[in-house]
C-alpha positions as CSV (number, residue, x, y, z in Angstrom):
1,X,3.7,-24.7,-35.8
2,X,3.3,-23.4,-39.7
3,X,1.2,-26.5,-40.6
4,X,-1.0,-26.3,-37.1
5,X,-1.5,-23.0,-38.8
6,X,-2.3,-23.8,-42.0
7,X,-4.5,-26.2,-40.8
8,X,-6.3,-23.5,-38.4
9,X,-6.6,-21.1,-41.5
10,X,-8.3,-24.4,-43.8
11,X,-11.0,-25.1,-41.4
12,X,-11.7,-21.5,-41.2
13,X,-11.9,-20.7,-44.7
14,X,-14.1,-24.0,-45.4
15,X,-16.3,-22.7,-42.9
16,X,-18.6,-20.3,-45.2
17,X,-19.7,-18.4,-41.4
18,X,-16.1,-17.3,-41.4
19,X,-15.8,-16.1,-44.5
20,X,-19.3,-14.1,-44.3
21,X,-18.1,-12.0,-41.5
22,X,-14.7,-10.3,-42.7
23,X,-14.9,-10.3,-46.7
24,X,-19.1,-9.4,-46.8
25,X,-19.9,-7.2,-43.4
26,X,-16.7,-5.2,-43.4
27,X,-17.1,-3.7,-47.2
28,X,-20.8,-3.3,-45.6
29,X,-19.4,-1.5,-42.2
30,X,-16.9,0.6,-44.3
31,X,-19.8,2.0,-46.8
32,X,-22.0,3.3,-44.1
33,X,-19.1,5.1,-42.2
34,X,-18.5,7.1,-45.8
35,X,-22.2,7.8,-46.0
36,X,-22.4,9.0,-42.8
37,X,-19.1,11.2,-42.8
38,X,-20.5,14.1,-44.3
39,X,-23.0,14.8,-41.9
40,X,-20.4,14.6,-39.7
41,X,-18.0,17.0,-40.8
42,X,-20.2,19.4,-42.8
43,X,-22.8,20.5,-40.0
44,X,-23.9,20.4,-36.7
45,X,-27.4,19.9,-36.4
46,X,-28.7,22.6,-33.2
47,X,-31.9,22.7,-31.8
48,X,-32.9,26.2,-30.1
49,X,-35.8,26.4,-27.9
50,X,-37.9,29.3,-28.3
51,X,-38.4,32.2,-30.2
52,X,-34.7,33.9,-29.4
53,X,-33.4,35.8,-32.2
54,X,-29.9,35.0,-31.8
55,X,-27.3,35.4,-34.0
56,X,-26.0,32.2,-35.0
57,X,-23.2,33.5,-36.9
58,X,-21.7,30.5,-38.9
59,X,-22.4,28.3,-42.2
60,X,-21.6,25.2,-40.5
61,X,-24.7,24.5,-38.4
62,X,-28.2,23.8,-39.2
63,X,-31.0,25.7,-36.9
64,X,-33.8,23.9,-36.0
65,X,-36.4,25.7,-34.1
66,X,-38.2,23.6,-30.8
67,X,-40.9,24.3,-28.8
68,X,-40.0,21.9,-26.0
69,X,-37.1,20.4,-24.7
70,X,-36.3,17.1,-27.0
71,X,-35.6,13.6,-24.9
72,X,-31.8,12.9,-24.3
73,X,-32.4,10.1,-27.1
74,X,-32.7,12.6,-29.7
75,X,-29.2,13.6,-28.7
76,X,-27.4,10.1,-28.2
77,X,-28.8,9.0,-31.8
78,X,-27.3,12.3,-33.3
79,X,-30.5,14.0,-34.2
80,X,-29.2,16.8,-32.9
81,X,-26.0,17.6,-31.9
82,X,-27.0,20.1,-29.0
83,X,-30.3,22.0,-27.8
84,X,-30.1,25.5,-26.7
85,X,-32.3,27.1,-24.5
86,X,-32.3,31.0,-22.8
87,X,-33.0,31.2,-19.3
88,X,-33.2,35.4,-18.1
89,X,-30.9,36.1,-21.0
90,X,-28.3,33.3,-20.2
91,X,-27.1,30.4,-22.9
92,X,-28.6,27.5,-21.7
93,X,-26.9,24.6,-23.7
94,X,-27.3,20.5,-23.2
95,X,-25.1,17.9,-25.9
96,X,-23.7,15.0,-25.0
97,X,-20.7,15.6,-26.7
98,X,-17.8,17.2,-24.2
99,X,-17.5,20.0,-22.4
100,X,-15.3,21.5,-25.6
101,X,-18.0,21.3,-27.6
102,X,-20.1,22.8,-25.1
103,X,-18.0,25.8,-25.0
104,X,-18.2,26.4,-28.6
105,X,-21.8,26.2,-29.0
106,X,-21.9,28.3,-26.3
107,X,-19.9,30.9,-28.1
108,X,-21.9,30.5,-31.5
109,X,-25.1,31.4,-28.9
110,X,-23.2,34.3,-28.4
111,X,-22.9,35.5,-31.6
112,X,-19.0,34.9,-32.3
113,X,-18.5,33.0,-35.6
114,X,-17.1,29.0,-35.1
115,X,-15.9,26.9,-37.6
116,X,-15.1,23.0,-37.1
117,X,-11.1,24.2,-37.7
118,X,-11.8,25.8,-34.1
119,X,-11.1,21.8,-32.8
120,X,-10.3,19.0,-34.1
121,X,-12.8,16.9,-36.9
122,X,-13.1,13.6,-37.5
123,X,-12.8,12.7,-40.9
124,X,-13.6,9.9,-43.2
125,X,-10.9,7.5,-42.2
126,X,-11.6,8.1,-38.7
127,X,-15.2,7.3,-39.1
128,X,-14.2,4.4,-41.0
129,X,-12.1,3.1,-38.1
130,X,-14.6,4.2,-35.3
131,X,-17.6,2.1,-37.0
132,X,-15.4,-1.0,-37.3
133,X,-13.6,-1.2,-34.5
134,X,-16.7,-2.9,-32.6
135,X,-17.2,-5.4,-35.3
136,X,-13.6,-6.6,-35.3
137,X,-12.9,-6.8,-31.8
138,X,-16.9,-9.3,-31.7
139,X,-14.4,-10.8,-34.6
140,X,-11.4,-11.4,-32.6
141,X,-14.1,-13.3,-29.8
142,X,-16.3,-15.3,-33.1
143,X,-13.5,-16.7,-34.5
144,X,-11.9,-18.8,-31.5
145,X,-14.3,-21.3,-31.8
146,X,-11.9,-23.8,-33.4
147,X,-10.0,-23.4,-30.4
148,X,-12.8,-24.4,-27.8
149,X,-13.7,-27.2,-30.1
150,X,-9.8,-28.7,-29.7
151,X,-10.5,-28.3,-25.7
152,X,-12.2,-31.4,-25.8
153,X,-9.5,-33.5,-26.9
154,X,-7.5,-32.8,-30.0
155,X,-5.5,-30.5,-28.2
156,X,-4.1,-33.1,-25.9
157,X,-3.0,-35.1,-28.7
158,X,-0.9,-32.3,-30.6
159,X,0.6,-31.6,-26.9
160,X,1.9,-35.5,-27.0
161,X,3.5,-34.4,-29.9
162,X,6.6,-32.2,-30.3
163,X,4.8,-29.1,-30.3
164,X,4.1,-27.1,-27.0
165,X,0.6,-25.6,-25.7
166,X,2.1,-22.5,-26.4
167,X,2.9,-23.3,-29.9
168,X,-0.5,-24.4,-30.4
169,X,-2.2,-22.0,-28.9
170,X,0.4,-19.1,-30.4
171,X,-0.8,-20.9,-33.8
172,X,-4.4,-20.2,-33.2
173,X,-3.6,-16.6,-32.1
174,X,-1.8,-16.4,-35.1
175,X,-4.7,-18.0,-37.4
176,X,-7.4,-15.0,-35.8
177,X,-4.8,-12.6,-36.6
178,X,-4.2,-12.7,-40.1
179,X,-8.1,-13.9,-41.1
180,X,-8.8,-10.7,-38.9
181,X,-6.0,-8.3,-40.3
182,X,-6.0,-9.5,-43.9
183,X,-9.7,-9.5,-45.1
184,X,-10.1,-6.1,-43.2
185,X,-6.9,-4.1,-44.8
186,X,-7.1,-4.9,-48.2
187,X,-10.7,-4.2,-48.0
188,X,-10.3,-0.9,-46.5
189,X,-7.2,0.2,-48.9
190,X,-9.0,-0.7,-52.1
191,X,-12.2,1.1,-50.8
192,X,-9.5,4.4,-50.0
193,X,-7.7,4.2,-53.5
194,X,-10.6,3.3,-55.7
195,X,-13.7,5.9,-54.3
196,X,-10.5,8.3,-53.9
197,X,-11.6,9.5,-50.2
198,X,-10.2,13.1,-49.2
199,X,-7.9,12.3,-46.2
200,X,-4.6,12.9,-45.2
201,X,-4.1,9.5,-43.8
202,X,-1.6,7.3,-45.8
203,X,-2.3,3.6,-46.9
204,X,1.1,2.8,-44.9
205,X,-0.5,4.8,-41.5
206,X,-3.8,3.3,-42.6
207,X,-2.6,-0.3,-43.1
208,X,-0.8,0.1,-39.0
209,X,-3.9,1.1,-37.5
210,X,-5.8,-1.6,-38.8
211,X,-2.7,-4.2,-37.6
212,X,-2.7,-2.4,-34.2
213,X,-6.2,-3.0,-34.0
214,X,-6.5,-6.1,-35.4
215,X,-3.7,-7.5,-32.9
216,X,-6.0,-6.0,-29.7
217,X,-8.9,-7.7,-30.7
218,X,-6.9,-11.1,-31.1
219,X,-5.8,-10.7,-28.2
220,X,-8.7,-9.7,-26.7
221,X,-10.4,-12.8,-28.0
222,X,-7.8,-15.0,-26.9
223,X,-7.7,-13.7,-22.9
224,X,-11.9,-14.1,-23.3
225,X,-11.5,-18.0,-24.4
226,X,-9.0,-18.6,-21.6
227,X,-11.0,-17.4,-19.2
228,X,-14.1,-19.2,-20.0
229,X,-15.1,-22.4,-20.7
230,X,-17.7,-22.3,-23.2
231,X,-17.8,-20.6,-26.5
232,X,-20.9,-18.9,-25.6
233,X,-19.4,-17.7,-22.3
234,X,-16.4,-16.3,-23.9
235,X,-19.3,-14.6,-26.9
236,X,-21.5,-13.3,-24.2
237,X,-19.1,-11.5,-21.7
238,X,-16.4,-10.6,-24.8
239,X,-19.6,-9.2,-26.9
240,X,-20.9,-7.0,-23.7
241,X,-17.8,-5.8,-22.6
242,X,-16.9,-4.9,-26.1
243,X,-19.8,-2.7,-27.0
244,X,-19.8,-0.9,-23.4
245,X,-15.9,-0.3,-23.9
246,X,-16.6,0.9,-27.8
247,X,-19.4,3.2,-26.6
248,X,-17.5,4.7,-23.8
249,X,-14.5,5.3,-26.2
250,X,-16.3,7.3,-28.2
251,X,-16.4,5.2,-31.9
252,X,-19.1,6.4,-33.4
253,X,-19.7,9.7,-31.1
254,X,-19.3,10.7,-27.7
255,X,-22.4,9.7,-25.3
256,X,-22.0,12.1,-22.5
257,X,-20.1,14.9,-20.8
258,X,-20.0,13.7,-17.6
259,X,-16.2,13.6,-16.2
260,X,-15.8,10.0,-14.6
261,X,-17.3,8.5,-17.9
262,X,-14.9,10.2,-19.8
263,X,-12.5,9.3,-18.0
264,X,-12.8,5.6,-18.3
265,X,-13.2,6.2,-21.6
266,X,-10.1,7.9,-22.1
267,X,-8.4,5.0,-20.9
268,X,-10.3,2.2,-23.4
269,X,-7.5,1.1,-26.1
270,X,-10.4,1.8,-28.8
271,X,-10.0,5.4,-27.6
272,X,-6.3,5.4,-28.5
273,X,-6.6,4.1,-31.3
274,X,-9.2,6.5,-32.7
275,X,-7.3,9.6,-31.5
276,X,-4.2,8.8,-33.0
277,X,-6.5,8.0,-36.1
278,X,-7.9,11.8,-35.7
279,X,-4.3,13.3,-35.2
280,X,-3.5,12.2,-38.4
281,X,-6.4,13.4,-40.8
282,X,-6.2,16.7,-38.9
283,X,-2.1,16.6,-40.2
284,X,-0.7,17.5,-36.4
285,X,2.5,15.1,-34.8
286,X,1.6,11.9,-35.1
287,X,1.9,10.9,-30.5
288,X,2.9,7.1,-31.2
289,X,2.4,6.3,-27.7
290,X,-1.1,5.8,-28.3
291,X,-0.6,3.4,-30.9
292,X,1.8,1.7,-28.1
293,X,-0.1,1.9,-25.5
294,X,-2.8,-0.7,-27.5
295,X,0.1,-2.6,-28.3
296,X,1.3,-3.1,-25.0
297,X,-2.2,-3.8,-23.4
298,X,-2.3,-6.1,-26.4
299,X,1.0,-8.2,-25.3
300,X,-0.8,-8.4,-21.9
301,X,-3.2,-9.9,-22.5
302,X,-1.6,-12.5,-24.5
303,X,1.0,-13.5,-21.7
304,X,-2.0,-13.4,-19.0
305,X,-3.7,-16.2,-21.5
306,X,-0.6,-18.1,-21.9
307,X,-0.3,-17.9,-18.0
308,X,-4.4,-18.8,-16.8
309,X,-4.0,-22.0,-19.7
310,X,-0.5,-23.0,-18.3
311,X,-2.5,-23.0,-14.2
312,X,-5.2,-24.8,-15.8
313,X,-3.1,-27.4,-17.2
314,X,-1.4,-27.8,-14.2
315,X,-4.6,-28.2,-11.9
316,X,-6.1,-30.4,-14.7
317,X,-3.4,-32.7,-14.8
318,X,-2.3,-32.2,-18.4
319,X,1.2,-31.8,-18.2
């Protein structure tokens, strides 16, 4: 099985496409989640409709007065992370972002003072792992092609050997894995040690939630390319369900209030990941049944592949 690896791993790293994705987009993923970290943390950009002299009694937001109600765009793209508007005397106040956060713009209306230690803040590394957590879960779907390419034949000729279809197809797990988890953690440590980022996440905690998240979307990708024929099937549905799912979760920011969608968000792997990333930078107890729940989905979806090839072999006539 090590030399079905190695052989995996050659035809991947011969193939430039491969290489582009992990060792060029990833350093270019990680720099605009820095960039855009300090508008995160620092302020909250709030619209307020309307002449109101209120008493916006905090350093951390920046007032913009409206004249109209903005479109719910304007929100979604972050321009502004609520609107406020005064109806009979009463804090009128639309965001996209939670019901919490709702609350506490409501209370800055209101004239008490807020400060982002009032809930939790995503920092740096959090951002860092939010932005590429969509591109390496579309990597964990790319990166099987190899493995629809042996469908037509050259997998039936390693099966004649001594190694089983779940050797061989554990091998190409294997190969996503690693040219997944290894491009993306050194990547991500160098960038933390040499720019120095202000977090309180560890390169150890660091380097586990990149191999948590690295093993989900391998095994992601693998359940995708069982369950399709084609390669472009298995890019198509993979590639849609993984940007809906990475939206919903909340990656880059949350896209509405509404309770049901939260809820299935809540419930997305990404969103695990990503809170036990936030639980760390804010320095409370580390809950590892987040990071286990991923893992556990993960293992999942790994036996359910193993399980749909070994029916389709079966139907097939290939064993």
């Amino acid at each position: 099985m090590i030399n079905i690896i190695k052989g995996i791993l050659y035809r991947m790293i011969n193939n430039k496409s491969y290489l582009v994705m992990p060792i060029v987009i990833t350093p270019i993923i990680i720099a605009i989640a820095i960039y855009f970290s300090s508008s995160f943390v620092a302020k909250y950009n709030i619209g307020v409709i309307g002449d109101y002299s209120a008493n916006f009694n905090s350093d951390e937001v920046n007032i913009t007065r409206l004249e109209n109600k903005v479109p719910l765009s304007d929100l979604v793209k972050n321009k502004y992370e609520a609107v406020i508007s005064f109806e009979n005397g009463k804090v009128i106040v639309d965001t996209i972002k939670g019901d919490n956060f709702k609350s506490k713009i409501e209370r800055l209306a209101n004239g008490e003072r807020i400060t982002n230690e009032d809930s939790e803040k995503r920092g740096v590394v959090s951002n860092i792992v939010g932005f590429i957590t969509m591109f390496i879960i579309a990597l964990g779907v790319l990166l099987y092609r190899f493995f629809f390419d042996d469908k037509k034949g050259i997998s039936r000729r390693i099966i004649s050997t001594n190694i089983t279809y779940v050797q061989y197809i554990l091998s190409h797990f294997i190969s996503v894995f690693l040219m997944i988890f290894v491009p993306t953690v050194t990547i991500t440590i160098l960038s933390r040690v040499i720019l120095d980022l202000d977090t309180r996440v560890t390169s150890v905690e660091l380097i586990l939630i990149i191999f948590v998240l690295s093993l989900f979307s391998s095994a992601f990708g693998l359940f995708m390319s069982t369950v399709t024929k084609q390669m472009q099937s298995a890019s198509m549905l993979g590639m849609m369900i993984n940007v809906i799912t990475t939206l919903l979760s909340g990656s880059f920011f949350t896209i509405s209030n509404n309770k049901l969608v939260s809820l299935f968000g809540s419930i997305m792997p990404q969103k695990h990941i990503l809170e036990y990333t936030i639980s760390l930078e804010n320095g409370k107890f580390s809950n590892y049944t987040d990071i286990a729940s991923v893992i556990l989905v993960s293992i999942v979806m790994i036996v359910s592949s193993f399980l749909i090839i070994k029916y389709k072999m079966r139907r097939y006539s290939f064993i």
